[in-house]
N, C-alpha and C positions, 0 to 999 in steps of 0.2 A: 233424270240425267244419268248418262252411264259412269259410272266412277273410274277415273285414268288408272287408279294402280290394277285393278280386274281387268281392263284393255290392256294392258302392256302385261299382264301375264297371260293371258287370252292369246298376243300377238308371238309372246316369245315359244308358247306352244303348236302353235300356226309356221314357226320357224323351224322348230327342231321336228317337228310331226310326231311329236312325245311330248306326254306328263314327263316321264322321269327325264329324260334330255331340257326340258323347260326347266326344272329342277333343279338339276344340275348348273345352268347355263344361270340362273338365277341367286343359285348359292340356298335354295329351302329346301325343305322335303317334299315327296312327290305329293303329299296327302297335303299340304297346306297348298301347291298349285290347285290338285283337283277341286279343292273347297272354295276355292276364287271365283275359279271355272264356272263352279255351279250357281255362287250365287251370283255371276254374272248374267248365268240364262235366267236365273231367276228372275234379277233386275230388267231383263231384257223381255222377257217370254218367248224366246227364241230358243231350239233347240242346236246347238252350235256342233256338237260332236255325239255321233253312235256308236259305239261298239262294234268292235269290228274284230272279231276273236279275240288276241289278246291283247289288243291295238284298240286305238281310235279312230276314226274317219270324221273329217269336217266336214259339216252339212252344204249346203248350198247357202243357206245362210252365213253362214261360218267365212266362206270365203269372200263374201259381199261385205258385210262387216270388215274384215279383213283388211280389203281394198280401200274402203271408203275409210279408214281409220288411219290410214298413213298419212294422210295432209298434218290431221290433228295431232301425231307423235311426231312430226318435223316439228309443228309450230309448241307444243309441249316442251321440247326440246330446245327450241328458240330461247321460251321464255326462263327456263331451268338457269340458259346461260345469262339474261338478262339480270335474274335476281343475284346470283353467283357475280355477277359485275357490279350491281349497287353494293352488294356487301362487302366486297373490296374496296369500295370508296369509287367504286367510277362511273362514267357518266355516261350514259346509255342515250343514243342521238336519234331522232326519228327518221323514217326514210319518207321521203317526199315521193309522193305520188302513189301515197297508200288510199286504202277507203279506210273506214271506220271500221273501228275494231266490231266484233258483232254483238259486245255486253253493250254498247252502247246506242243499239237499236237505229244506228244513223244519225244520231244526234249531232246538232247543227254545231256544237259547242267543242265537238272533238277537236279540229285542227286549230284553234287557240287555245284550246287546253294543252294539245301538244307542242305547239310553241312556246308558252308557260313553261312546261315542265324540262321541254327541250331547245333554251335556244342556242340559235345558229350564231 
């Protein structure tokens, strides 16, 4: 599985089209992005960015990951605020006319679980 916090420095590098702008924009050093980076190709085996004199270029890869990666930092993001709202004590309501979340493989038991957990 790809680890979010390597995605999301991965992503903010793809945004600034820099290590040291990523960096910056993140608040670390440029050597703790690039080390992300890397072992995100790692975890990946994907080559994500070449050298590009004293730059970087994202690969064709790089910009597909990219793409397909922004549903899952909205919904990241979603749920950042969901937990930030139980910890304040409040009550997080489900939306009707969702499918099942995907850890739960379509399980028959989600929408009365979520009734349970949420009700109306």
């Amino acid at each position: 599985m790809v680890d979010a916090h390597r995605l999301r420095i991965f992503l903010s590098v793809m945004a600034s089209g820099s290590v040291n702008a990523a960096a910056g924009h993140l608040g670390v050093s440029p050597s703790a992005v690039s080390q992300q980076v890397a072992a995100l190709q790692k975890e990946t085996g994907l080559t994500l960015f070449t050298r590009h004199g004293r730059g970087i270029e994202p690969t064709p890869a790089a910009h597909t990951l990219a793409r397909e990666s922004e549903r899952l930092m909205v919904e990241l993001k979603r749920v950042d605020a969901v937990v930030d709202d139980l910890r304040d004590g409040g009550r997080v309501s489900c939306r009707s006319g969702t499918s099942p979340p995907p850890a739960t493989g379509g399980c028959r038991s989600w929408p009365r679980d979520c009734s349970r957990s949420c009700p109306s």
